[in-house]
N, C-alpha and C positions, 0 to 999 in steps of 0.2 A: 473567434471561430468557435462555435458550437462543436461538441465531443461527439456529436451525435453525427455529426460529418466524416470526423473520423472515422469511425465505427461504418461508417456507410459504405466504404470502398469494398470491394471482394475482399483483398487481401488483410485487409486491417482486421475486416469481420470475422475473418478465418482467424486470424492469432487472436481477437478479441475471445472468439470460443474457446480456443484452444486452452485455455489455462484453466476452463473451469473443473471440478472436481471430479474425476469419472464417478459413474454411480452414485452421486450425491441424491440424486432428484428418487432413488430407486429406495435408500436408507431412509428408517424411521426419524421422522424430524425430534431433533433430543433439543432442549433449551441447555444453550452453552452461558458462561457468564456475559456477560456484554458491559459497554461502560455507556451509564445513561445520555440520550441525546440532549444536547445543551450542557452539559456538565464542560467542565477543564479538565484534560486530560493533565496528567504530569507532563512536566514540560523535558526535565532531562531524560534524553533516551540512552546517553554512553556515548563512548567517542567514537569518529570516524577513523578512515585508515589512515590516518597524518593523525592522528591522537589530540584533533582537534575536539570540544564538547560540543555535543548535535542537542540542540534546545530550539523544539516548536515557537516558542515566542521570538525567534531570531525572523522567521517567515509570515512574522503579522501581515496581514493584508494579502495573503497568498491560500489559497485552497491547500491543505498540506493532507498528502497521504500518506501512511505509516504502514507500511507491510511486512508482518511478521513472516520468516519464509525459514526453510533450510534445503541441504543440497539433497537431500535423502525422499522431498518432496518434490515429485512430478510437477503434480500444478504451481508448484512456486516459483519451479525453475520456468516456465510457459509465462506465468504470469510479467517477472521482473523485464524480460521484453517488450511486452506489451504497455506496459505501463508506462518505460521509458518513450518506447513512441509518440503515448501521449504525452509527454512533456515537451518531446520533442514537436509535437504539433499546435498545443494551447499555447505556448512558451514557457521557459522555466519563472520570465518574471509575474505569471500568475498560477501556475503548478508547483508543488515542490514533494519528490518522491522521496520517504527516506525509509531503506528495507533494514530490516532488525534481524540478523539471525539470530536462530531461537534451534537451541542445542545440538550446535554440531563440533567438531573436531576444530582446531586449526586450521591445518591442513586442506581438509574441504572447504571452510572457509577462504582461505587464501585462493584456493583453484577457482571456484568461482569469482569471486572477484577478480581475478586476472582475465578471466574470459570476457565477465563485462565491466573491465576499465574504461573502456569509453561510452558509457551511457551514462545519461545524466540524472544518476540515481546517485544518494549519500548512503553509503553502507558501512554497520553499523554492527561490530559481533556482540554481542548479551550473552559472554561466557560465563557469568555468574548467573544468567539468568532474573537481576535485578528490574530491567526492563517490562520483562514477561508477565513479570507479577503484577508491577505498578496496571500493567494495562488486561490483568487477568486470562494470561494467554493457556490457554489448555489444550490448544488446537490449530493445526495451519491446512492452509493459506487463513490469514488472519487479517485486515482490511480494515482500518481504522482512518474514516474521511473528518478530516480537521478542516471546520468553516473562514474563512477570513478574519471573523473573529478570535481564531483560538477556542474553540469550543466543537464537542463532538455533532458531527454532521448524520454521520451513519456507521454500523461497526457490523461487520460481516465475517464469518467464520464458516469456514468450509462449503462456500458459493458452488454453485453450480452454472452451468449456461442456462436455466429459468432466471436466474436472477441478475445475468449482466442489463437488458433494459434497465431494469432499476435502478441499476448502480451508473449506468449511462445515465440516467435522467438525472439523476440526484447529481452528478457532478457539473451536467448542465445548470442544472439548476444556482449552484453554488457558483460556479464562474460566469454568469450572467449578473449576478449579484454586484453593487457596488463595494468597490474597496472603502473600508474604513478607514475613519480620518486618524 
């Protein structure tokens, strides 16, 4: 099933906007770091909440997206819905969501996760902030699309609703693609 179906419905369209930046499209475009496309991301991100270790090569052959988020961010909290929809639509055994907080409390962390315990996202706290780094985070909503190969697809920072097409095509794009052998 094409994302772009997804996205097609009223209500899917509606949450698909809903997560993007407010004001973004209004702000001076600033060059943020990015990590180059085709490159390998690092693979360890930290562990998930069973203190399991979340490593992108575990999802070979899977489109894998990596979203940096905290609870203190609007659009990140709009976004982690949305995103599990989409998995719950493409299916998980060709999507794989895994959100990375990126500097919050415990606490806030825990309460969000409890709210969305049953989406099929792997979350992922980066109290140290080690994660952050590895993937030059300086900024959220943070969007990091991982190809089938394991290799960077496209890396988004502080998106706005001009740029969801895009990011719709590009994941089309990516899950159209054959899985590797």
């Amino acid at each position: 099933m094409k994302l772009r179906l997804v996205c097609a419905s009223a209500a899917v369209a509606a949450a698909c906007l809903a997560f993007a930046t407010e004001g973004a499209a209004t702000e001076p475009e600033r060059k943020r770091p990015a990590l180059e496309v085709g490159s390998v991301p690092a693979d360890a991100l930290g562990k998930d909440i069973e203190g399991n270790p979340v490593l992108i090569s575990d999802h070979h052959g899977k489109v894998v997206i990596v979203s940096f988020w905290a609870s203190w961010c609007g659009p990140c909290k709009k976004e982690l819905p949305v995103l599990a929809g989409v998995v719950k639509r493409v299916g998980p055994e060709r999507l794989k969501v895994i959100a990375i907080n990126f500097r919050d409390e415990a606490s806030s962390f825990k309460y969000v996760v409890d709210v969305l315990k049953d989406l099929p996202i792997t979350m992922v706290r980066d109290a140290s902030g080690k994660a952050a780094r590895k993937y030059k985070v300086e900024a959220i909503p943070r969007m990091i699309v991982i190809d089938r190969d394991g290799k960077v697809a496209a890396d988004h920072t502080g998106y706005s609703e001009s740029a969801l097409p895009q990011v719709v095509e590009q994941l089309n794009e990516l899950l159209r693609r054959e899985k590797p052998t």
